[in-house]
ROBASE-292389 format. One record per residue: residue number from 1; chain; x, y, z of N, C-alpha, C in turn. Coordinates in nm, 2 decimals, decimal comma. Each point is the difference from the previous one (the first is absolute). Layout:
REM residues N
 num cadena   n.px   n.py   n.pz  ca.px  ca.py  ca.pz   c.px   c.py   c.pz
 NUM      A      X      Y      Z      X      Y      Z      X      Y      Z
...
//
This chain:
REM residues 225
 num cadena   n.px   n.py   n.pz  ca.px  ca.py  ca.pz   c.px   c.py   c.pz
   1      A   2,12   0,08   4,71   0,03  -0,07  -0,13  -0,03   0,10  -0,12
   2      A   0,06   0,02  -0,09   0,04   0,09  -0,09  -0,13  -0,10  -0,13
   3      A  -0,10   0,13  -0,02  -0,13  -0,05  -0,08   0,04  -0,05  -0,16
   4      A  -0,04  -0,05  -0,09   0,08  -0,04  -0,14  -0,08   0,15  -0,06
   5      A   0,09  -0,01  -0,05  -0,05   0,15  -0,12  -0,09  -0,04  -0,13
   6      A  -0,12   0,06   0,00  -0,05   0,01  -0,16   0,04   0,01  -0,12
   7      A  -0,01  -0,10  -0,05   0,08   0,05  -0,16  -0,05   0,14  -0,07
   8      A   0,08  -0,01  -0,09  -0,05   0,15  -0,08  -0,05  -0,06  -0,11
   9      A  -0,11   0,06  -0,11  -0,08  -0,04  -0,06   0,04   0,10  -0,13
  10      A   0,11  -0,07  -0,13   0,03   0,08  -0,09  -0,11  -0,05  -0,14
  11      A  -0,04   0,15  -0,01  -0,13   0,00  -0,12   0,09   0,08  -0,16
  12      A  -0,04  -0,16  -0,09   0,07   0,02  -0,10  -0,10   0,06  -0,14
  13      A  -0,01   0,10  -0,07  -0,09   0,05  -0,06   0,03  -0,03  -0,15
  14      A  -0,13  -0,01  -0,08   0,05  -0,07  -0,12   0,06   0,16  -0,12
  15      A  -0,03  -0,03  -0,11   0,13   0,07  -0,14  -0,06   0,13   0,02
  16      A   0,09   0,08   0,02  -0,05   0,13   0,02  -0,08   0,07   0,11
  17      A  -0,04  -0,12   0,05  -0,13   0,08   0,10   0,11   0,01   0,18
  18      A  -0,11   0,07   0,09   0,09   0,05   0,14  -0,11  -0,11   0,07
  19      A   0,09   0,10   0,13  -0,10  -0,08   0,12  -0,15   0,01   0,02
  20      A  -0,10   0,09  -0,11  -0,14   0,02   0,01  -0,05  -0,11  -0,06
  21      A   0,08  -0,11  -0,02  -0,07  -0,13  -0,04  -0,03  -0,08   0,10
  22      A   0,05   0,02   0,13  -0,02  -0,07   0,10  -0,08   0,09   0,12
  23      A  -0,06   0,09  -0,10  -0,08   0,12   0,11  -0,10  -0,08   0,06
  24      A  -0,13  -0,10  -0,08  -0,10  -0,04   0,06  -0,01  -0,11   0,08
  25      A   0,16  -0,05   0,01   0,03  -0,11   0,11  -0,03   0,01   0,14
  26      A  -0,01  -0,10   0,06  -0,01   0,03   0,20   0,07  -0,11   0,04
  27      A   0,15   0,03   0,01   0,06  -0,14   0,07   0,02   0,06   0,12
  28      A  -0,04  -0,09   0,06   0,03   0,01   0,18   0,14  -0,06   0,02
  29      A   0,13   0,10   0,07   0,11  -0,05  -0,03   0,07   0,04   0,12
  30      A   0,05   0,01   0,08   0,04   0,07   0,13   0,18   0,07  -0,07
  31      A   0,04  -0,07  -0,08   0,12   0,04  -0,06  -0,03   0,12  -0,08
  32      A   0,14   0,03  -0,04   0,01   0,14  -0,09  -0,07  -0,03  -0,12
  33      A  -0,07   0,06  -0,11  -0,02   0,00  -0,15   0,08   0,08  -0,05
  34      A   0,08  -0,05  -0,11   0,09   0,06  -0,06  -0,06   0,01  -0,17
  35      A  -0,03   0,09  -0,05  -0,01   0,01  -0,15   0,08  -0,03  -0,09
  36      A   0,06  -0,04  -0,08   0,12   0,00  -0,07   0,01   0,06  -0,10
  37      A   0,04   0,16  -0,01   0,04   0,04  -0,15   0,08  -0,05  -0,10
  38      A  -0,04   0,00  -0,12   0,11  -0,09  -0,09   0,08   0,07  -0,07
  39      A   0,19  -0,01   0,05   0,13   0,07  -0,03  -0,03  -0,04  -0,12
  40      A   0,07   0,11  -0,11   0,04   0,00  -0,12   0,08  -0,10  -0,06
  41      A   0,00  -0,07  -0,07   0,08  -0,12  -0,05   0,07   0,00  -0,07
  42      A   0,14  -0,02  -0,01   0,06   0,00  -0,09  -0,03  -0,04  -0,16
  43      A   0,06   0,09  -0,09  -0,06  -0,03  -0,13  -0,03  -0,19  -0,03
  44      A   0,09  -0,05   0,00   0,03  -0,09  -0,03   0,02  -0,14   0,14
  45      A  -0,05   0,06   0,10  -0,01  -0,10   0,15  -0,09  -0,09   0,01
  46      A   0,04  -0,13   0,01  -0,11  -0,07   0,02  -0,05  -0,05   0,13
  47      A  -0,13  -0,06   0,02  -0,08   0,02   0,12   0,02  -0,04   0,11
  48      A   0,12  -0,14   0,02   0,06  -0,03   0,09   0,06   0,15   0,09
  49      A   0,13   0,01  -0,10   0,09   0,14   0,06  -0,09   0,08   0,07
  50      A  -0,16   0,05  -0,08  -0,05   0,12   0,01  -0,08  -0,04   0,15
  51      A  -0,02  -0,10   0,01  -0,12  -0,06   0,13   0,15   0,01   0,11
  52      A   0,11  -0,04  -0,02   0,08  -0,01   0,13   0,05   0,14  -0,02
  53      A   0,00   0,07  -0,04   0,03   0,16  -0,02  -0,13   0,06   0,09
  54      A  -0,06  -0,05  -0,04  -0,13   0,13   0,06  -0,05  -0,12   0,17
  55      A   0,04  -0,14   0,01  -0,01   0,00   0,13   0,12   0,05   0,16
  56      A   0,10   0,01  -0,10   0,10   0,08   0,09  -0,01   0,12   0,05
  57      A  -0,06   0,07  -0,12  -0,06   0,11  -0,01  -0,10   0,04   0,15
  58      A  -0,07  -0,11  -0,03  -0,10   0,05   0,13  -0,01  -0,15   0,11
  59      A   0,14  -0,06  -0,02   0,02  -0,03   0,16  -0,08  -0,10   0,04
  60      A  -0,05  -0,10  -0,11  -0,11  -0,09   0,01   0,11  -0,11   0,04
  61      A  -0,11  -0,09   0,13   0,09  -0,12   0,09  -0,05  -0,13  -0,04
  62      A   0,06  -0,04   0,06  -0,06  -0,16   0,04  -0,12   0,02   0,12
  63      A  -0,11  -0,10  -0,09  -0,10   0,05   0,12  -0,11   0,12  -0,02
  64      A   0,03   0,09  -0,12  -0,07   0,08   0,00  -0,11  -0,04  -0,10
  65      A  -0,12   0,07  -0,05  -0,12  -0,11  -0,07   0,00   0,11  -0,14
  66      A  -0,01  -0,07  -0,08   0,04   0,07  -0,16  -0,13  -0,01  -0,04
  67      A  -0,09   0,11  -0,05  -0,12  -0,05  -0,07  -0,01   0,13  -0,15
  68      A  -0,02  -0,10  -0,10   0,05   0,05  -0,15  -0,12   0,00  -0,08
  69      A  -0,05   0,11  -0,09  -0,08   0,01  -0,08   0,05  -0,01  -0,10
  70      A  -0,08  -0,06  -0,08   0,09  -0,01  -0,21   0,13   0,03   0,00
  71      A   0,03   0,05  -0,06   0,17   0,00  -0,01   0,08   0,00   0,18
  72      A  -0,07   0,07   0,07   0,07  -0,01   0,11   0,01  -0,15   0,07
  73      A  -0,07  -0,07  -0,06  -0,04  -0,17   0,07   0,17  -0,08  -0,10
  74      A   0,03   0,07  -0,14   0,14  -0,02  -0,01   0,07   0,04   0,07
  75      A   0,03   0,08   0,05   0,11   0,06   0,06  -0,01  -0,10   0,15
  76      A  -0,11   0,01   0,07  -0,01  -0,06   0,13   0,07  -0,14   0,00
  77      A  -0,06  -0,04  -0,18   0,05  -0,19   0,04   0,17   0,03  -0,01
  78      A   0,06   0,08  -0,09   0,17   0,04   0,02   0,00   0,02   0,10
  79      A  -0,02   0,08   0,09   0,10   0,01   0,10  -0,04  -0,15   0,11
  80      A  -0,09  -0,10  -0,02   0,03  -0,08   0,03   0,14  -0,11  -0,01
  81      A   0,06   0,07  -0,11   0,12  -0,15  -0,03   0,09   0,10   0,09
  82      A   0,01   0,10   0,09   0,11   0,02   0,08  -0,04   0,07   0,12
  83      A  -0,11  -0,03   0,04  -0,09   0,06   0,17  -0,10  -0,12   0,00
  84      A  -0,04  -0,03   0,12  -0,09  -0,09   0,03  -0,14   0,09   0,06
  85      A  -0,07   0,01  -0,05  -0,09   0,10   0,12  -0,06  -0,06   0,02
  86      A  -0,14   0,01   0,12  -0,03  -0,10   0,09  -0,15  -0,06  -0,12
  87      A  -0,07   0,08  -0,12  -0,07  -0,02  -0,05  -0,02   0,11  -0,14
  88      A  -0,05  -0,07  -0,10   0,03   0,03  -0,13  -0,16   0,04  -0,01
  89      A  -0,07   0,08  -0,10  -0,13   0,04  -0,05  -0,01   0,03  -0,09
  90      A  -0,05   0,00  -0,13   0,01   0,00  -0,15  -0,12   0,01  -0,03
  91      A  -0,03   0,16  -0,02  -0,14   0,01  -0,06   0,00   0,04  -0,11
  92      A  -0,10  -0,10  -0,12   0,02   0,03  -0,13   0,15   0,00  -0,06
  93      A   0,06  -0,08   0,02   0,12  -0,01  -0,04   0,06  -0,13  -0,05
  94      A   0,15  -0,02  -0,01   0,03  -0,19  -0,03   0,10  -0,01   0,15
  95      A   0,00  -0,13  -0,04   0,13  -0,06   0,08   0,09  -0,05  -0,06
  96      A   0,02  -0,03  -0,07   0,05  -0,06  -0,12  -0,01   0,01  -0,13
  97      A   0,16   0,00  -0,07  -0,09   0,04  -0,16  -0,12  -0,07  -0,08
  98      A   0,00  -0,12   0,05  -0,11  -0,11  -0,09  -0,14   0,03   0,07
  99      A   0,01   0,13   0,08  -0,15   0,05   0,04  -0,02   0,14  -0,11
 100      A   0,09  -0,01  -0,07  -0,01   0,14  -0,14  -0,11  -0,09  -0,09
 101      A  -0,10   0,10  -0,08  -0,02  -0,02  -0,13   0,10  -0,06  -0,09
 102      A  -0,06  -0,08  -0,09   0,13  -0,09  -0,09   0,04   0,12  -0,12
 103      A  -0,11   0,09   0,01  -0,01   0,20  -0,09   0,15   0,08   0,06
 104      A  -0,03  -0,02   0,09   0,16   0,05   0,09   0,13  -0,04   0,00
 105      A  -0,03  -0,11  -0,02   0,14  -0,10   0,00   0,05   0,02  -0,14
 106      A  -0,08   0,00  -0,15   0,03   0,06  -0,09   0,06   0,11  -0,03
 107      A  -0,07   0,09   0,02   0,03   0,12   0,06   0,15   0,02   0,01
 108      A   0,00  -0,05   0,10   0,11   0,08   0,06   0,15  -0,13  -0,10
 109      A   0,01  -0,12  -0,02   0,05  -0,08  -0,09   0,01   0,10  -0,08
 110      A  -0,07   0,09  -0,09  -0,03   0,06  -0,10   0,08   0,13   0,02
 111      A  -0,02   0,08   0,14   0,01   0,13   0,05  -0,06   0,04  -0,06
 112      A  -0,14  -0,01  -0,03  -0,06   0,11  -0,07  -0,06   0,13   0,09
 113      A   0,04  -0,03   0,12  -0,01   0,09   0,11   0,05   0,18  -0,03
 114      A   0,09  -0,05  -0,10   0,15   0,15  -0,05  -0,13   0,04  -0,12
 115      A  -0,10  -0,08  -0,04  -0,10   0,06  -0,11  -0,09   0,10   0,05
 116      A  -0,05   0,00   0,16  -0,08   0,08   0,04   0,00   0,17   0,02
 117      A  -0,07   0,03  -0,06   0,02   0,12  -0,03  -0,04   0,13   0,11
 118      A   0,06   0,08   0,04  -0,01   0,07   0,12  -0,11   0,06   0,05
 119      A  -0,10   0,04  -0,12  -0,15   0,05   0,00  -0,08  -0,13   0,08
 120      A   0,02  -0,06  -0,05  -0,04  -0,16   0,07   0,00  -0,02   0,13
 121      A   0,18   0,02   0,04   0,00  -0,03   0,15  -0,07   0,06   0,08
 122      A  -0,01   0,11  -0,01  -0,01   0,10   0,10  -0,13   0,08  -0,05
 123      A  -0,11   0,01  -0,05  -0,13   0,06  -0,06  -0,11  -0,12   0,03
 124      A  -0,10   0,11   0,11  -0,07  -0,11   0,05  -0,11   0,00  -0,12
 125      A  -0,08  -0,07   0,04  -0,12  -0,02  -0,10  -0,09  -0,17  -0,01
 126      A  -0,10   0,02  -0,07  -0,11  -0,09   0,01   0,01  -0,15  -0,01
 127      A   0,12  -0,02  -0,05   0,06  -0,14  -0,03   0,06  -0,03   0,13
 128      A   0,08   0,07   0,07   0,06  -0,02   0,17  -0,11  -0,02   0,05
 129      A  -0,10   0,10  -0,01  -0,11  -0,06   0,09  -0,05  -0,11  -0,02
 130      A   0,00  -0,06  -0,12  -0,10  -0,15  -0,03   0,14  -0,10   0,10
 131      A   0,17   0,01  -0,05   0,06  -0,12   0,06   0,03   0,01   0,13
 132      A  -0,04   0,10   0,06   0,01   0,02   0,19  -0,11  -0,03   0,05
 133      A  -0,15   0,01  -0,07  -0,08  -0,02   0,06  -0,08   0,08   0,06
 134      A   0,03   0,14  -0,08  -0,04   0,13   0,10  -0,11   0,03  -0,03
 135      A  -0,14   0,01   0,10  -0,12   0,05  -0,09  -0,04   0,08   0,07
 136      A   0,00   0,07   0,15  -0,01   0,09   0,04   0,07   0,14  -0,02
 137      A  -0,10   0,12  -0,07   0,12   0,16   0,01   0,11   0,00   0,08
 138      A  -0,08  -0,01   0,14   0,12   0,04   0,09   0,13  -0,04  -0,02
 139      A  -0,01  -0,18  -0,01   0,11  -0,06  -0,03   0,08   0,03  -0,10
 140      A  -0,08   0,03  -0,15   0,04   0,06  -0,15   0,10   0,11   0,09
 141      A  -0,05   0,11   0,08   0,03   0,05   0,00   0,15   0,03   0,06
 142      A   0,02  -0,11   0,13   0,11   0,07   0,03   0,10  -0,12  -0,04
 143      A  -0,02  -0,10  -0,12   0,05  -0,04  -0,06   0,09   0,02  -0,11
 144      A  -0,08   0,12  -0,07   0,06   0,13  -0,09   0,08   0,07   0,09
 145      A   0,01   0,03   0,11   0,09   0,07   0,06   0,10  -0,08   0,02
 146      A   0,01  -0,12   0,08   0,14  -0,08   0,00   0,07  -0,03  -0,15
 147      A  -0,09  -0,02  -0,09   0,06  -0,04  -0,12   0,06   0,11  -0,09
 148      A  -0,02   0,10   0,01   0,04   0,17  -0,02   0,10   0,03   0,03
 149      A   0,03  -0,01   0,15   0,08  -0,01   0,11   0,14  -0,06  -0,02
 150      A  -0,01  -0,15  -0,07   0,07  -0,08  -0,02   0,13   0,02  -0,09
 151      A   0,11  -0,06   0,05   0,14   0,03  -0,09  -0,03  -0,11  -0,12
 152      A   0,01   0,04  -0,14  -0,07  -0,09  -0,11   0,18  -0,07  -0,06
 153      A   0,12   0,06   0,06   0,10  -0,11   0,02   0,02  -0,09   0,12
 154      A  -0,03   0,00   0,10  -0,02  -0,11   0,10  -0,13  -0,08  -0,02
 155      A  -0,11   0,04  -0,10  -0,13  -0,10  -0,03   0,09  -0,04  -0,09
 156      A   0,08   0,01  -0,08   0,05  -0,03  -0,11   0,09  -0,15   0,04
 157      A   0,09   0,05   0,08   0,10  -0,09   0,06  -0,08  -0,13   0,11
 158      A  -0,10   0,05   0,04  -0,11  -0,12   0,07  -0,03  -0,08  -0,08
 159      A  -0,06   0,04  -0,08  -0,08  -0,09  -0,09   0,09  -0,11  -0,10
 160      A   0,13   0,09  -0,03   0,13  -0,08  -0,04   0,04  -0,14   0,10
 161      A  -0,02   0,05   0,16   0,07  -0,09   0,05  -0,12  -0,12   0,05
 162      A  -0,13   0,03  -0,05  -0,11  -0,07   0,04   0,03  -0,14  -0,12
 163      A  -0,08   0,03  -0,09   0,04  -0,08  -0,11   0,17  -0,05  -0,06
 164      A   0,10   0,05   0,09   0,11  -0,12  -0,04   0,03   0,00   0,16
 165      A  -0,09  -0,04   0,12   0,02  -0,07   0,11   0,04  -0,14   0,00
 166      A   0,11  -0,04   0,07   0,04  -0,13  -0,03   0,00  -0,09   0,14
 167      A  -0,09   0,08   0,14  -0,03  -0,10   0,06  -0,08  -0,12  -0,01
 168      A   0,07  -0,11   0,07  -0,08  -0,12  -0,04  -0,03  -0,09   0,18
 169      A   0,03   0,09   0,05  -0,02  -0,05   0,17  -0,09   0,03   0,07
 170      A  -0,09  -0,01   0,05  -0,06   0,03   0,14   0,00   0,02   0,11
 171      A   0,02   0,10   0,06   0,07   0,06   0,13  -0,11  -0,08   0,07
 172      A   0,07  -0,03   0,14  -0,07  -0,09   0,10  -0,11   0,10   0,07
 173      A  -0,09   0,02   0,09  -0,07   0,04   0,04  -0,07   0,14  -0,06
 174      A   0,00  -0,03  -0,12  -0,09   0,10  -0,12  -0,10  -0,03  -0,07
 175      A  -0,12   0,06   0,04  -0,15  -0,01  -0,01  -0,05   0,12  -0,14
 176      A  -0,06  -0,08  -0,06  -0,01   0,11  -0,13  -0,18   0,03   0,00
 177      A   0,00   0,11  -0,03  -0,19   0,04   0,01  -0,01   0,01  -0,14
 178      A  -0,08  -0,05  -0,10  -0,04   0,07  -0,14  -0,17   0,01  -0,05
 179      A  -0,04   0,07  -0,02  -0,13   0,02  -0,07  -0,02  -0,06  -0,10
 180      A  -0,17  -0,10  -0,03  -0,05  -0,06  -0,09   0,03   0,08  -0,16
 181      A  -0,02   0,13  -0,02   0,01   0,10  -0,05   0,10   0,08  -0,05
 182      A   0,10  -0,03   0,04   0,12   0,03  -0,07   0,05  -0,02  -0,14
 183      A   0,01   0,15  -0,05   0,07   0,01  -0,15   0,13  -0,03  -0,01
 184      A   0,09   0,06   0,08   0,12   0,04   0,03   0,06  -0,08   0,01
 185      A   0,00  -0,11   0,15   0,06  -0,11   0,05  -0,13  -0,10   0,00
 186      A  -0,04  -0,06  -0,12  -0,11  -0,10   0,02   0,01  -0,11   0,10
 187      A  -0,10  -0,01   0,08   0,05  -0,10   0,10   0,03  -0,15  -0,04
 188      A   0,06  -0,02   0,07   0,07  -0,17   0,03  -0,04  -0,08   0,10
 189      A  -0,12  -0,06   0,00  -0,05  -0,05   0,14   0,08  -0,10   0,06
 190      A   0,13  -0,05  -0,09   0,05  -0,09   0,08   0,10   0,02   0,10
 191      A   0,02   0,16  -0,06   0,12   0,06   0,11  -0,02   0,08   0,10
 192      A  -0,17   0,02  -0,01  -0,03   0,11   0,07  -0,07   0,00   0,12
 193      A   0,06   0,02   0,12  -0,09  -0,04   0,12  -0,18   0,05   0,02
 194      A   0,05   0,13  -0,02  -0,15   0,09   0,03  -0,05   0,03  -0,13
 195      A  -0,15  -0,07  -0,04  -0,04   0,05  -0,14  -0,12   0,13   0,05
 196      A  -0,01   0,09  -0,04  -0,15   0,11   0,01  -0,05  -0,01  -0,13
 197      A  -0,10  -0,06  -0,02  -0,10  -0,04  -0,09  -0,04   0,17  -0,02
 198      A   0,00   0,00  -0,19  -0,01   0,11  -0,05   0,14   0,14   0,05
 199      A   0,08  -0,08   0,04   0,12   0,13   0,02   0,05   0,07  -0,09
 200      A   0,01   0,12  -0,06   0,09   0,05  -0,11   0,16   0,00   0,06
 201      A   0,10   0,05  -0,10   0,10   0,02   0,09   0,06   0,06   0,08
 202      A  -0,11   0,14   0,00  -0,01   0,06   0,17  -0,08  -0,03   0,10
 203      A   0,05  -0,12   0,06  -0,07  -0,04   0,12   0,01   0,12   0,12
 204      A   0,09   0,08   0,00   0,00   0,02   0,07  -0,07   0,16   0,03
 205      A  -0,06   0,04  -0,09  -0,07   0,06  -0,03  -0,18  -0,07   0,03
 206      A  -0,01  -0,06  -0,15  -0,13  -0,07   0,00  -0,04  -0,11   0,11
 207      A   0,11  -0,04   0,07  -0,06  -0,14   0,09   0,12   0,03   0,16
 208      A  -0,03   0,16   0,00   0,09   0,02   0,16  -0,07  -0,07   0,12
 209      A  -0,06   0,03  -0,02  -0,08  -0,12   0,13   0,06  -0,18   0,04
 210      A  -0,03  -0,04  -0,12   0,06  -0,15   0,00   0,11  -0,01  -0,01
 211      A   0,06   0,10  -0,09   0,18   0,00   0,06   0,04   0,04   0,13
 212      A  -0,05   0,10   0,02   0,04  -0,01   0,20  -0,02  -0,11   0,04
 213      A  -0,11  -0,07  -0,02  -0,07  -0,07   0,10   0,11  -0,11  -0,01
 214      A   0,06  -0,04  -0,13   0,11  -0,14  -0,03   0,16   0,05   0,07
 215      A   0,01   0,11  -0,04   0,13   0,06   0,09  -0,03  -0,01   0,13
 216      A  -0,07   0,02   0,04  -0,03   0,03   0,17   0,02  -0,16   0,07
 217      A  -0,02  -0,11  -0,11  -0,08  -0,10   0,08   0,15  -0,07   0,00
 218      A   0,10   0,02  -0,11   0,11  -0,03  -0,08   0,08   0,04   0,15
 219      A   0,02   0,16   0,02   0,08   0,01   0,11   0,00  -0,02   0,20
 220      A  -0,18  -0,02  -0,04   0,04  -0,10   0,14   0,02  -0,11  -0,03
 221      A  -0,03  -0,08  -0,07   0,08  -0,13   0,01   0,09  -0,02  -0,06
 222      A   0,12   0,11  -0,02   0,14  -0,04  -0,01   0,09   0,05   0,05
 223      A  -0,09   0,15   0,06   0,10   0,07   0,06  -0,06  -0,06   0,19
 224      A  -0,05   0,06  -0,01  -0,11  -0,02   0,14  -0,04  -0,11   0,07
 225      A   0,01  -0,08  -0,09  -0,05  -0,14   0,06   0,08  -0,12   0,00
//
């Protein structure tokens, strides 16, 4: 009898940053881990197109387990309206627009998103560190490197498609993690399965331990069990 196969485990990284956001994780997974680099977006593409663009791209099934950091927890819940995967993970992120700041919703009503100015996007500094949460060097540190690193027209075009997101659905078997402590995506306890008391919005960073430990527990009982 022919064994069932492992899903593959696609890791979605938030605005600018790579896969060293998910360096201090330990998921136990018998399947492939796939990173997802994020393709260039058309000037003017919106995030639907851009999420079923980039999951064709890398061949994402039904069945496979989507897990999204900040902006990547948007992109995961899109390619829910046209792949079913076997389980959804949303760290620090929304599920829906009405899990935005009512700051955001303005915002982007507004576009004042086209106001931000390029020194901004992409120039780390002392104020990122207060709304991420960053208080260790090390972290400062290779946090200045991803955000250095970063394309400051695709932060540009993120943050555009964050604040005029127009989902209003709930993908079915999607579990959202958010920290007490969140500048960025302030939590919503009514939407949010997993709270980490005192979390900024790099959990995954500041609170890798208990995020494994909710992922791990997540995929035996929905993959495994």
């Amino acid at each position: 009898m022919k064994s069932k196969q492992a899903p593959r485990l696609f890791f979605f990284t938030g605005l600018g940053a790579d896969e060293r956001a998910f360096v201090h994780l330990n998921v136990r997974n018998p399947g492939q881990k796939v990173y997802v680099s994020w393709l260039p977006p058309g000037k003017n593409e919106p995030l639907p197109s851009y999420s079923r663009r980039l999951a064709t791209h890398y061949g994402i099934k039904e069945g496979d387990v989507l897990i999204g950091l900040s902006f990547g927890g948007f992109v995961a819940v899109e390619i829910n309206r046209f792949i079913r995967p076997a389980v959804t993970i949303l760290i620090s992120s929304a599920a829906t627009r009405q899990d935005l700041p009512l700051l955001y919703r303005i915002a982007g009503h507004l576009r004042l998103d086209h106001l931000l100015p390029k020194w901004l996007i992409s120039r780390p500094g002392r104020f990122k560190y207060f709304l991420f949460g960053l208080k260790k060097p090390e972290q400062r540190k290779l946090f200045d490197e991803i955000i250095s690193a970063a394309d400051p027209f695709f932060t540009r075009w993120a943050i555009g498609q964050i604040v005029r997101w127009q989902n209003h659905k709930r993908p079915a078997n999607l579990y959202k993690i958010n920290g007490t402590a969140d500048r960025i995506l302030p939590l919503r306890k009514s939407t949010t399965d997993f709270i980490l008391s005192g979390g900024s919005h790099f959990l995954t960073w500041e609170k890798a331990d208990e995020v494994s430990l909710i992922i791990n527990r997540l995929l035996s009982e929905k993959i495994s069990g």
